[in-house]
C-alpha positions as CSV (number, residue, x, y, z in Angstrom):
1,X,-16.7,16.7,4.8
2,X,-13.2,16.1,3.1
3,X,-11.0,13.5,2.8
4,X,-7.5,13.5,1.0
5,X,-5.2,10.6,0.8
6,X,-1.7,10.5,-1.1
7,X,-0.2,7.6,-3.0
8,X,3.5,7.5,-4.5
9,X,4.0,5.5,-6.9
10,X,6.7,4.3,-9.1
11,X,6.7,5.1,-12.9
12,X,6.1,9.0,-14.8
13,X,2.8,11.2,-14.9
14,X,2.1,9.9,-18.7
15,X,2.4,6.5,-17.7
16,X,-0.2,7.0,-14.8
17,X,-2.3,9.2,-16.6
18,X,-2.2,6.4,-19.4
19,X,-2.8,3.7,-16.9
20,X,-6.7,5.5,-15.7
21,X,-8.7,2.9,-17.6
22,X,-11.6,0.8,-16.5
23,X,-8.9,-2.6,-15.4
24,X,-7.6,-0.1,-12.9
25,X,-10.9,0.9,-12.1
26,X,-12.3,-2.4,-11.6
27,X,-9.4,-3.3,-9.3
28,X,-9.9,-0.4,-7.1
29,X,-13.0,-1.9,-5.8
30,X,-13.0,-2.8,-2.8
31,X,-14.4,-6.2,-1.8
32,X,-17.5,-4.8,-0.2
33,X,-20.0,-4.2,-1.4
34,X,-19.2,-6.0,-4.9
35,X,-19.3,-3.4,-7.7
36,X,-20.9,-3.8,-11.3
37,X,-19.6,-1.5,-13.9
38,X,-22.3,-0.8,-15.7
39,X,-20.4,2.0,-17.6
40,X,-16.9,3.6,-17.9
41,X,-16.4,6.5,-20.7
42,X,-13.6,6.8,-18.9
43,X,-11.6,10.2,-17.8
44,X,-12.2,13.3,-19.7
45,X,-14.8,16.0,-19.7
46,X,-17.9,15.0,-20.2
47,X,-17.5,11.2,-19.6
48,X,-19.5,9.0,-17.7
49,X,-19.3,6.4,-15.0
50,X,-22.0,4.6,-13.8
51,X,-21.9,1.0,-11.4
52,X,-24.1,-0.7,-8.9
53,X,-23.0,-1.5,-5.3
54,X,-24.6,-4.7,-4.6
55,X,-25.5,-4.7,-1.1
56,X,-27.3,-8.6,-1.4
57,X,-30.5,-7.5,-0.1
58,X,-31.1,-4.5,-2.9
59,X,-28.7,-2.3,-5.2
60,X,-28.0,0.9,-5.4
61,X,-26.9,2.9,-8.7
62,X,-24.1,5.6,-8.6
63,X,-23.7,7.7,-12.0
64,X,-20.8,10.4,-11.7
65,X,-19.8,12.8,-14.7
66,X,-16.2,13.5,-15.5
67,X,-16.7,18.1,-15.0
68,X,-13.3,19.2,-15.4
69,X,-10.5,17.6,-16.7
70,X,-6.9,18.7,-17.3
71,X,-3.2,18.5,-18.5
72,X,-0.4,20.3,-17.5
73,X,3.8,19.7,-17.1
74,X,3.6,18.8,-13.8
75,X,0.0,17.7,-12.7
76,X,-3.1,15.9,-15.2
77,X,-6.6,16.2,-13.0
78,X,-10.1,15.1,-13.3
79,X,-13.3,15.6,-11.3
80,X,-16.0,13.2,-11.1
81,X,-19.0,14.8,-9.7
82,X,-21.8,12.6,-8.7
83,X,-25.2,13.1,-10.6
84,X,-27.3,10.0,-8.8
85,X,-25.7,8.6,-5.9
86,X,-26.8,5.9,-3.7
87,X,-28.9,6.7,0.1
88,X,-26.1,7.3,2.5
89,X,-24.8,10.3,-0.3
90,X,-26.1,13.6,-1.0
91,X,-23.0,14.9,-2.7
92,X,-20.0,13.6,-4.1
93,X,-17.2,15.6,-5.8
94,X,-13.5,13.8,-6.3
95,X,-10.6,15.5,-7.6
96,X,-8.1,13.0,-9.0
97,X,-4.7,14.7,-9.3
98,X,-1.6,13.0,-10.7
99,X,1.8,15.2,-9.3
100,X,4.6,14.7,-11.1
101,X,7.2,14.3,-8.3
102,X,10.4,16.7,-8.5
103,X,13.6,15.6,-9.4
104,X,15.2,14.1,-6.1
105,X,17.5,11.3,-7.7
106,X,14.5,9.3,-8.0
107,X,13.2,9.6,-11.7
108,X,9.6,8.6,-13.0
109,X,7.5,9.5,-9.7
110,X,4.4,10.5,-9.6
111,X,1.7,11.2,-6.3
112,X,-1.8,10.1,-6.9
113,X,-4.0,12.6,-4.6
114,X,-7.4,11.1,-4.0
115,X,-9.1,14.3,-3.1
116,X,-12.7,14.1,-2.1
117,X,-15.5,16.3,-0.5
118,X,-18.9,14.1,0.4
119,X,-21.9,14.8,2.7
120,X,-24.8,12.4,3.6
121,X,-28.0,13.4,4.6
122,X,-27.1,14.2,7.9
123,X,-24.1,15.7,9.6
124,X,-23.3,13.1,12.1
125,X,-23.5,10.6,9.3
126,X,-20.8,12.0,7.8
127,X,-18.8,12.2,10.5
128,X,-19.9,8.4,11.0
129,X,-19.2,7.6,7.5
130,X,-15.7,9.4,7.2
131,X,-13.7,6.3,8.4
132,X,-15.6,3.7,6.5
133,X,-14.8,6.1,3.1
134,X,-10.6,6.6,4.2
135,X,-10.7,2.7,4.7
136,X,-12.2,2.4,1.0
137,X,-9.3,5.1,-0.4
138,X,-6.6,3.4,2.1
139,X,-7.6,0.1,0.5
140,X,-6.3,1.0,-3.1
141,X,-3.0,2.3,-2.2
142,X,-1.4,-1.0,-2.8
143,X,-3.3,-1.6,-5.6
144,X,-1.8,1.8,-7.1
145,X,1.7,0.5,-6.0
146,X,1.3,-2.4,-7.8
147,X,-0.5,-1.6,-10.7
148,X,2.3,1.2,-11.6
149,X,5.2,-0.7,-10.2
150,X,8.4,-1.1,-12.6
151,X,8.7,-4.5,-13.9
């Protein structure tokens, strides 16, 4: 199943790009389940990420590896692909794109495409899981306008 959800936001593709870090990544989480970071390489090739959803009665590990990462004029990507994900996942691939926006009279844009293609062990689960995941990407679309907001 695939979900894609677009943020604008405020300030240039370097400045986004440089603003991927693990404080950003931290603030994305939403407030449930609470989210350890257990690690954050961070997001190029070959990194990894690893945290625990804390679901109060047991935990569950997620571990995704950066595959693919890239810079261009217009558009920086990266893939996390996940290599142990918790129960209700059976795969997990998210591309990250970062669009430069085109001149319009508004300089220093850039769209943040959270593009992502999941399936759980069972195909009505994922259709029963796709709106709890777009409320979990809706969620940080503030957060994106604010973290990247001119100040």
């Amino acid at each position: 199943m695939r979900l894609c959800l677009k943020t604008r936001v405020d300030q240039s593709l370097p400045a986004v790009w440089a603003g991927f870090d693990q404080d950003l990544f931290e603030r994305l989480s939403p407030p449930f389940p609470p989210v350890q970071v257990i690690r954050f390489d961070g997001c190029r090739r070959d990194d990894v990420v690893h945290i625990r959803l804390n679901f109060f009665l047991f935990r569950q590990d997620w571990i995704s590896q950066i595959v693919d990462q890239k810079t261009e004029e217009n558009e920086i990507y990266f893939v996390d692909q996940g290599t142990k994900l918790p129960f209700f996942l059976t795969y997990w691939h998210h591309r990250h794109r970062l669009l430069r926006v085109p001149a319009d009279g508004v300089s220093g844009q850039t769209l943040l495409v959270d593009d992502v293609t999941f399936r759980t062990p069972f195909l009505l689960t994922d259709y029963l899981f796709y709106p709890v995941l777009w409320l979990q990407f809706a969620y940080r679309k503030p957060i994106y306008r604010r973290w990247f907001s001119r100040s």
